[in-house]
N, C-alpha and C positions, 0 to 999 in steps of 0.2 A: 561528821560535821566540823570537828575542829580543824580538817585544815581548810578546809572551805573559809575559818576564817581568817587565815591568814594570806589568803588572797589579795594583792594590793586595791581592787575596785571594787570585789565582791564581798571583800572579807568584813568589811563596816556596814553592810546589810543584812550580811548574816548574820554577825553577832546582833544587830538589832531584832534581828528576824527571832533567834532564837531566844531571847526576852521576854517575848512577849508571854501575853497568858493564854494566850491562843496556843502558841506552840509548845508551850509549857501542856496543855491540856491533851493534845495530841500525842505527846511521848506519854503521859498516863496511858491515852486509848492503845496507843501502840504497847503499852508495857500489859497491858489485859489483855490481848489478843482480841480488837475491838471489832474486825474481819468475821471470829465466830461468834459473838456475839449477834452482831448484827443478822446471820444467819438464821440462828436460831430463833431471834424474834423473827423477820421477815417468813422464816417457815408456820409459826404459832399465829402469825397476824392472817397469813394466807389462808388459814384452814376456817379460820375467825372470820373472815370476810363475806362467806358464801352464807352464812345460815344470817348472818345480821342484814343483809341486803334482803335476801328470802324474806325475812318478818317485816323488814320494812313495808318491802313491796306490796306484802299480804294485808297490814296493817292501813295503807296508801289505799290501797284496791279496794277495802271494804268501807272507808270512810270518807271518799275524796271526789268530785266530781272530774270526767272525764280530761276537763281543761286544767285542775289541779292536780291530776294525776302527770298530764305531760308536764306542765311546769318542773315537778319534783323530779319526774325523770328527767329533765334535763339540769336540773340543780344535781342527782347523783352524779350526770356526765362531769360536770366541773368540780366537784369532789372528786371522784374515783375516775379519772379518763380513761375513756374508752370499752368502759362495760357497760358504758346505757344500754348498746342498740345489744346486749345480749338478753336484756329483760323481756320476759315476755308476760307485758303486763298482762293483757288480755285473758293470758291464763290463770293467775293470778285474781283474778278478780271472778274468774270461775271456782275458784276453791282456796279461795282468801281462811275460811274458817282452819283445814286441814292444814296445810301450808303455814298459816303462825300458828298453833300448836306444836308442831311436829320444830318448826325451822326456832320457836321458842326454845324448847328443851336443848336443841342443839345448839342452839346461844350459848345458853347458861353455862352449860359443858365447858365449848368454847373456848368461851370468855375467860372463865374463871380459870382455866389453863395458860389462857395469854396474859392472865395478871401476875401467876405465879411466873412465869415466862421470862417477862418481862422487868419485875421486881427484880429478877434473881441477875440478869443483864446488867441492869441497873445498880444492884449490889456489889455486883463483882467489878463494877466502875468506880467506883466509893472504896474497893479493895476492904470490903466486910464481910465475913463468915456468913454462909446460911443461915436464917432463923431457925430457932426451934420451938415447937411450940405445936398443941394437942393439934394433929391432921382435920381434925373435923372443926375445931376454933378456925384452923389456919384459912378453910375451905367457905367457912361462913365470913370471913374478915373480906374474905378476896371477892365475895360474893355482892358485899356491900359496896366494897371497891368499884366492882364491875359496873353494879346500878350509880352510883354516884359520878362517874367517868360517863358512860351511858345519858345521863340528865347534862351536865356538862356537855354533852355534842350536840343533845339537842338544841340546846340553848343556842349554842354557836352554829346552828346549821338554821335556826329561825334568824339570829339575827342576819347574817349572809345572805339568805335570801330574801328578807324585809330591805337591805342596802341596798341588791341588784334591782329587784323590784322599784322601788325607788325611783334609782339613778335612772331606769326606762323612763319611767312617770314623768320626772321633770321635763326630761330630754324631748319628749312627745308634749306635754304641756307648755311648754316653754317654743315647741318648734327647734329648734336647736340642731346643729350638726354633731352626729357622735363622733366625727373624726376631726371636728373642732376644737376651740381652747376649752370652750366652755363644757365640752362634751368630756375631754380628754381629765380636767381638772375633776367633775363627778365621778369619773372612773377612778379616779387617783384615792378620792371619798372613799370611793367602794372599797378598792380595796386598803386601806388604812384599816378600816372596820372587819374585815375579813382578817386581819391581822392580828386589831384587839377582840377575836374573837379565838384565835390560834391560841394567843399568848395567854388568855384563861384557860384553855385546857392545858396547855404545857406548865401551868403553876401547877397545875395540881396534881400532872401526872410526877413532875422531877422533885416538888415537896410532900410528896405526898407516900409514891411508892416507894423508894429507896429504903425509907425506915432512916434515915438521918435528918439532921438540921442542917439544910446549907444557910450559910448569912442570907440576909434577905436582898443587898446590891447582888449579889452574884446571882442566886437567884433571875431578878428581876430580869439582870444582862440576857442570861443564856437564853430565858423563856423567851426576851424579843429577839436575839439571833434566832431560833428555833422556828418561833410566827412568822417572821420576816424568811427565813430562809425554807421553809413550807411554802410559802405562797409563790415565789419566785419558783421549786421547783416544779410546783406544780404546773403553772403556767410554760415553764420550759418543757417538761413530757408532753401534755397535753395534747399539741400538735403532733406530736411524733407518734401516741400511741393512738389517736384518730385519725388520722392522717394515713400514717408510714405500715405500723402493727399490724393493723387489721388487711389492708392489701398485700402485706407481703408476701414473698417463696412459701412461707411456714404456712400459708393459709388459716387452717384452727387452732396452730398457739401462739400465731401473733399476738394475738391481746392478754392472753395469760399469760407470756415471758415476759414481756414488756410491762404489765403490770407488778409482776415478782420484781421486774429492775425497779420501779417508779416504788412501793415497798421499800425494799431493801436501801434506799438512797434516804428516803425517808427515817429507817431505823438508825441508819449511820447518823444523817442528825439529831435527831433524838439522844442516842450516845454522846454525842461529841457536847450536846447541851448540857448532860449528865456529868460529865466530865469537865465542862466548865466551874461548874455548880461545886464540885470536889476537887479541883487543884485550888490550895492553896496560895497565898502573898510568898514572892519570893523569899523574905524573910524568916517566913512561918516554915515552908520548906526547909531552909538554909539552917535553922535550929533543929529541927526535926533529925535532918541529915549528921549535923554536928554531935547530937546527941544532948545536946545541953538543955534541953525539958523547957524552954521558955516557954514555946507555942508549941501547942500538942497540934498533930494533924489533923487538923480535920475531919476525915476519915472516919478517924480510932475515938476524936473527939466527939462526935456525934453521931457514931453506930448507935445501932437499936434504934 
């Protein structure tokens, strides 16, 4: 990069460019190998997906009525695109009892594999040692993790759909054009709220699992790049993996590749939040590097 900056028209943008804390956090993710990380969650998230949709569904089937059921199914479509039309609720709601038992157990499993996972992802972005600590403490810690993350989605998957819900209601009560101002502007509502609804689960995933203190501005920052940058991609796959995925060449793994991509894009932000959340103020760096003990790093200052 350095001679990039001494380019006479490009060279004052990139030294601006590389300023920032944005790129500053990048050369972290790059200095981790943030490529396998991402990996490795996206493979833990993938195996995690099938048995929590499973209990939902089971869980949907035996308690919901037939019109509630399609709502939710088309609320997982705009969650997770393009695996609605794989559900089959029908059957589901034939052996709703078996189906969350069996799809429970392999939650927990899971899960508690994707928090260990995931921590350690996350750890390794923070550039802190594995934890040590009894396997079976370690396994019941991750466990609570899981439920407490778990209630957190909830939460954020009822308000989302109480906002969209909503934003119809008015639009129909009101008479209203949905590709109106007035239409366009409730949507804009909606999703703001689908936003602050990202942005609490991303507090608690990046203060929570790493096992460090990020400041609470930095924090706050990454969670809403994170919220905001979830929702934009989701809405960018979206069509592609309902759309494009599912009729493509591949036939039956269009929507499972395309969901490993839509995944794995997701993990890389989540990282890069991670990574926000752990690069330090230039200065803090600049002493770090110098050696002179001002400002400890971050990192080393609030591992554990």
């Amino acid at each position: 990069m350095d001679w990039l900056k001494k380019l006479p028209v490009v060279g004052p943008w990139v030294t601006r460019l590389t300023a920032t804390h944005a790129w500053r956090s990048y050369e972290r993710l790059d200095r981790v190998k943030w490529t396998r990380l991402a990996a490795a969650m996206t493979f833990t998230s993938f195996v995690a997906l099938f048995p929590l949709l499973a209990l939902a569904g089971a869980i949907t089937a035996a308690t919901l009525s037939k019109e509630q059921q399609d709502r939710i199914q088309d609320k997982i479509a705009e969650q997770i695109p393009g695996i609605s039309d794989q559900l089959n609720i029908e059957g589901l709601v034939a052996n709703a009892g078996t189906v969350g038992v069996i799809a429970g157990l392999l939650l927990l499993f899971t899960g508690i594999g994707w928090i260990d996972a995931t921590r350690g992802c996350l750890r390794a972005v923070w550039e802190l040692p594995d934890e040590e600590e009894n396997p079976l403490l370690h396994r019941a810690k991750d466990g609570g993790i899981l439920i407490g993350l778990g209630g957190a989605l909830l939460v954020t998957i009822a308000i989302s759909t109480i906002a969209s819900a909503l934003v119809g209601w008015i639009i129909r009560q009101l008479g209203m054009d949905s590709g109106g101002v007035g239409g366009v502007l409730l949507y804009v509502a909606a999703f703001a709220v689908a936003v602050l609804a990202d942005f609490l689960v991303l507090l608690y995933v990046l203060g929570l699992l790493p096992g460090a203190e990020p400041p609470r501005r930095r924090l706050v920052v990454a969670a809403l790049i994170g919220a905001v940058g979830f929702e934009l991609l989701k809405a960018l796959l979206s069509g592609y993996m309902q759309g494009v995925a599912a009729k493509s060449m591949y036939g039956a793994f269009g929507v499972p590749v395309a969901l490993l991509l839509w995944i794995n894009f997701t993990c890389k932000l989540v990282l890069f939040c991670a990574a926000w959340t752990a690069t330090g103020d230039k200065e803090e760096e600049r002493a770090v590097t110098d050696g002179s003990g001002d400002a400890p790093d971050p990192a080393a200052a609030s591992g554990g």
